[in-house]
TILO-705551 format. One line per 5 residues: number of its first residue (from 1); their letters; for each residue x, y, z of N, C-alpha, C. Coordinates in pm, 1 decimal, decimal comma. Atoms other than C-alpha are relative to their C-alpha. Layout:
N
NUM> A> X/Y/Z/X/Y/Z/X/Y/Z  ...
END
This chain:
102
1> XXXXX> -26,1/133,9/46,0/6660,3/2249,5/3340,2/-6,9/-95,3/118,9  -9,4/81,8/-58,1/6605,0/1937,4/3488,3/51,5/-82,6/27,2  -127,0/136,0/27,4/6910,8/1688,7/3631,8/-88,2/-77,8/57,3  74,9/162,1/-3,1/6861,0/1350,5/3615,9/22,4/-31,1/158,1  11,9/21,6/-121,7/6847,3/1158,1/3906,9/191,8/-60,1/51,0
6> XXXXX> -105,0/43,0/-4,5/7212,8/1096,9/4054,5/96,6/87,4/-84,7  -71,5/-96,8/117,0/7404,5/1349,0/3781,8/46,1/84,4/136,9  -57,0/-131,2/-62,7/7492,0/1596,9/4083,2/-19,7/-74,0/156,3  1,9/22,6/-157,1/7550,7/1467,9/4505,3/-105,0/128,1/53,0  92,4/-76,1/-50,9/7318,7/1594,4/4730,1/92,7/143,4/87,3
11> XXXXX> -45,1/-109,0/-80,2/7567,6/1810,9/4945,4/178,8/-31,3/-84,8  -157,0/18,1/97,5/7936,3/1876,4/4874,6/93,4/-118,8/-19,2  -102,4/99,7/25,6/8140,0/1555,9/4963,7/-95,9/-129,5/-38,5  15,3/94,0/85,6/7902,0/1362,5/4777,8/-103,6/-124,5/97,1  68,1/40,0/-58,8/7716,4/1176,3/5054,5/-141,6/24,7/34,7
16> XXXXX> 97,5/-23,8/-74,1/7360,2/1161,7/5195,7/-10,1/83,9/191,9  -10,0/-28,8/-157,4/7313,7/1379,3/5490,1/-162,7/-51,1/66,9  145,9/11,0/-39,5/7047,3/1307,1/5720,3/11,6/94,5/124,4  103,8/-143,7/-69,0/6843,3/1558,4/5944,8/-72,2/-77,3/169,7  46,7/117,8/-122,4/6780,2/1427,0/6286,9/-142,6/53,5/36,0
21> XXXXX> 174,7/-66,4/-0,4/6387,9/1409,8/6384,8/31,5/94,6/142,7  -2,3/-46,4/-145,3/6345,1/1638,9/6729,1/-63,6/-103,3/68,7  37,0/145,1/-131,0/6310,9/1458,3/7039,5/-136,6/34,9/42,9  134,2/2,9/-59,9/5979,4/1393,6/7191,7/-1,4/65,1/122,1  68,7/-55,4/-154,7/5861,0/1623,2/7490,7/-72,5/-72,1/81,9
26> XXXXX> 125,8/90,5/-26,7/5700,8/1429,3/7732,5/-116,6/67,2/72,1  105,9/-47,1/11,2/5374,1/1570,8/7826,2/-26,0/-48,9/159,7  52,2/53,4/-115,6/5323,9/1574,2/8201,2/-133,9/83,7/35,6  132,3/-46,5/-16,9/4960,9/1626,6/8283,5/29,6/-1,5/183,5  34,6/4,9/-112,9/4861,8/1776,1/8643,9/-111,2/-131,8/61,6
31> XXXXX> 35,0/145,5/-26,7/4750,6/1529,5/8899,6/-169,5/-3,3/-38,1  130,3/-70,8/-14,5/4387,4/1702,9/8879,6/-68,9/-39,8/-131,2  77,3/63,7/69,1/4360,2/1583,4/8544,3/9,9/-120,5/-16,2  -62,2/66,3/-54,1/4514,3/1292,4/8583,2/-143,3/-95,8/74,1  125,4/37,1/-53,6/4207,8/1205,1/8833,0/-105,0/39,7/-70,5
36> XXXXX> 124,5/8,2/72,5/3940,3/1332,9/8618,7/-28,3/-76,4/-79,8  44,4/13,7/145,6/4025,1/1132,4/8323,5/-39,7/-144,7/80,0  40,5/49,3/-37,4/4014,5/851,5/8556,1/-120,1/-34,7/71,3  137,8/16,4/-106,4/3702,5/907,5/8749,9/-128,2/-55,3/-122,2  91,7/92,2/109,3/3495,9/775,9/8413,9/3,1/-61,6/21,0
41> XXXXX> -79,4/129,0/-39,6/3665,7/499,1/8428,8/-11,7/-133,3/87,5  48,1/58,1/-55,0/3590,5/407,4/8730,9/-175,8/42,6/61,5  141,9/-64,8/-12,9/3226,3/534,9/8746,6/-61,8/-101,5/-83,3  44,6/81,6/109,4/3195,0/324,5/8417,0/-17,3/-144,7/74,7  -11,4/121,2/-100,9/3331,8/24,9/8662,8/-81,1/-51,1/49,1
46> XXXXX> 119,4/10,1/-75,4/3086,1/62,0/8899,0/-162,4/-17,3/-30,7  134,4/40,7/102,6/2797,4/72,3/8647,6/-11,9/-140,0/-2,6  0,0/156,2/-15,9/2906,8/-248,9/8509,7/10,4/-101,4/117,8  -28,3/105,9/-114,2/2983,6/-436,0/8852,4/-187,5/12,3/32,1  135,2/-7,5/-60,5/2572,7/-291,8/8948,5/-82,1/-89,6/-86,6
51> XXXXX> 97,3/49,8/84,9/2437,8/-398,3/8612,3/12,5/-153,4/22,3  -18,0/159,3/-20,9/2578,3/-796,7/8661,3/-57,3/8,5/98,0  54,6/49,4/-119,4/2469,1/-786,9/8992,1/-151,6/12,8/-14,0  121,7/-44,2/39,1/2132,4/-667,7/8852,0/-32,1/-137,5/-66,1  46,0/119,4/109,3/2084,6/-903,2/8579,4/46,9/-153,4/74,5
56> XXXXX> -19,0/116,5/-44,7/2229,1/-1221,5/8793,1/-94,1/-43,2/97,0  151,0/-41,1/-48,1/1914,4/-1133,0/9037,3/-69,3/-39,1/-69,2  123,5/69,2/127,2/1676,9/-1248,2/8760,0/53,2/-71,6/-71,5  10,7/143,9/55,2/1632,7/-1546,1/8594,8/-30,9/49,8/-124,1  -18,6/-62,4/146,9/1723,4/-1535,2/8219,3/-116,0/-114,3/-72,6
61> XXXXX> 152,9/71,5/42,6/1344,6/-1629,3/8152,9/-43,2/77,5/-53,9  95,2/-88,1/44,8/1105,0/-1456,0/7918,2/-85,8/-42,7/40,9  180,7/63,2/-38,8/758,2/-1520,0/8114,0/-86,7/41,8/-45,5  110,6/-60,4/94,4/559,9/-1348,5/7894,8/4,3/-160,7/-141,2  -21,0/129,7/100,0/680,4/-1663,6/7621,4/-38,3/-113,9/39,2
66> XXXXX> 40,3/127,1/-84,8/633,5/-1929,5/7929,8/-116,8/-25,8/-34,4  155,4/-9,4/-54,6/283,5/-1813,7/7990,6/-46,9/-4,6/-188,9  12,8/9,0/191,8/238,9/-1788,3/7574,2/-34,9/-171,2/-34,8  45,9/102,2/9,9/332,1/-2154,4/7538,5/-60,7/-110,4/112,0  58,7/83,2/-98,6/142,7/-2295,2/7855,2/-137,7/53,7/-49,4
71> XXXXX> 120,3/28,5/37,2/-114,5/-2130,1/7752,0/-129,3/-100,9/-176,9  8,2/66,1/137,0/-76,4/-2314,4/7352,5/14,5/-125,0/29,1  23,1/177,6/-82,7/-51,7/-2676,3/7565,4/-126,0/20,1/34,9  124,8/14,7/-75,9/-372,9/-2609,0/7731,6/-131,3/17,3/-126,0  96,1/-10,3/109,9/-513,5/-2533,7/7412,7/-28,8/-121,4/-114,3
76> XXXXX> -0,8/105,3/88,7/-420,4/-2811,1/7210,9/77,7/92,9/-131,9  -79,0/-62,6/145,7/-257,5/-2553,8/6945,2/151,2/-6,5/38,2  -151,7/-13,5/51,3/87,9/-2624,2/7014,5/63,6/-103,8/-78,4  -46,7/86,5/109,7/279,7/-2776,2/6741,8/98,5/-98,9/106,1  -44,9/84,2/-94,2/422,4/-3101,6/6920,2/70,3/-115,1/-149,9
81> XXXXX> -65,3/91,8/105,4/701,0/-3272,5/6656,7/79,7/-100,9/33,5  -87,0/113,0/-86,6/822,2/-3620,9/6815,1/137,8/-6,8/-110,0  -204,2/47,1/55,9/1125,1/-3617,8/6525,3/78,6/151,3/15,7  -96,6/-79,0/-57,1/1196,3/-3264,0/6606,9/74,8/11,3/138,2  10,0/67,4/-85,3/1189,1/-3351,7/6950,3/132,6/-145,0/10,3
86> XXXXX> -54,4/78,4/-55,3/1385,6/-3650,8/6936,7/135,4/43,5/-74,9  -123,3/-57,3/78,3/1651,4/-3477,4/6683,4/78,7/122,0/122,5  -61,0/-90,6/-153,3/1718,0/-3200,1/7024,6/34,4/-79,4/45,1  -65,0/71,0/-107,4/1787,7/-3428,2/7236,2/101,7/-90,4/-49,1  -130,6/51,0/57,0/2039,4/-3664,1/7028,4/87,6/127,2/18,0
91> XXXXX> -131,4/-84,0/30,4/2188,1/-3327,4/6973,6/31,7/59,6/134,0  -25,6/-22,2/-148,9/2187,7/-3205,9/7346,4/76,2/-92,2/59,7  -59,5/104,8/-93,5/2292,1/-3545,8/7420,4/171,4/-20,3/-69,8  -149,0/-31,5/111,8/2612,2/-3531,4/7159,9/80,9/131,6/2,1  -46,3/-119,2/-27,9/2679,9/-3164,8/7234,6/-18,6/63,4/-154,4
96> XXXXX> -8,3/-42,6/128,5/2630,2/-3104,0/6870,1/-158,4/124,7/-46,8  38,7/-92,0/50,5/2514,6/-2782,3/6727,9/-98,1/39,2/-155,7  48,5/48,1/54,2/2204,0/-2828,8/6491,7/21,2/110,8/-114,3  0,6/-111,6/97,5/2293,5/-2524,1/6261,0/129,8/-63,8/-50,8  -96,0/29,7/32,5/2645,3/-2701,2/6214,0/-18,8/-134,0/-116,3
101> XX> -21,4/79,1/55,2/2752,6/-2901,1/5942,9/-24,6/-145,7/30,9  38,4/134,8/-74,0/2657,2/-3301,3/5997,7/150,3/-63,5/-49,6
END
């Protein structure tokens, strides 16, 4: 049979007992790993500090695109739009973001 809920205390004088959790161990790692887990870490560091110094070395130019449209000026095929043109520069000159709301 099944008692209801509350019909019978959980232990004899009728109270809730509670169960204490165990304490946490703390987990001391040797120094050995300790330094390994770090040596990524800083290996990873050193990557990134080479790669900025890499990429700040070159000029964030595509010259393959330069030489593209110098060579579409010299041709007469480049599309040349004086109101797109003058719509950049209001917005360069306003700081305003031409994908943004007006």
């Amino acid at each position: 049979m099944v008692d209801s809920i509350g019909s019978t205390p959980l232990n004899g004088s009728g109270s809730v007992s509670r169960v204490a959790a165990p304490a946490a161990t703390p987990v001391v790692q040797p120094a050995l790993q300790q330094a390994a887990q770090q040596a990524p870490a800083a290996n990873n560091a050193t990557q990134l500090t080479n790669l900025a110094k890499t990429l700040a070395a070159e000029p964030p130019i595509d010259s393959d695109r330069v030489d593209a449209i110098k060579k579409a000026i010299q041709n007469g095929s480049f599309p040349i739009l004086p109101a797109t043109i003058a719509d950049r520069l209001l917005a360069l000159r306003l700081n305003w973001d031409g994908h943004d709301a007006a």
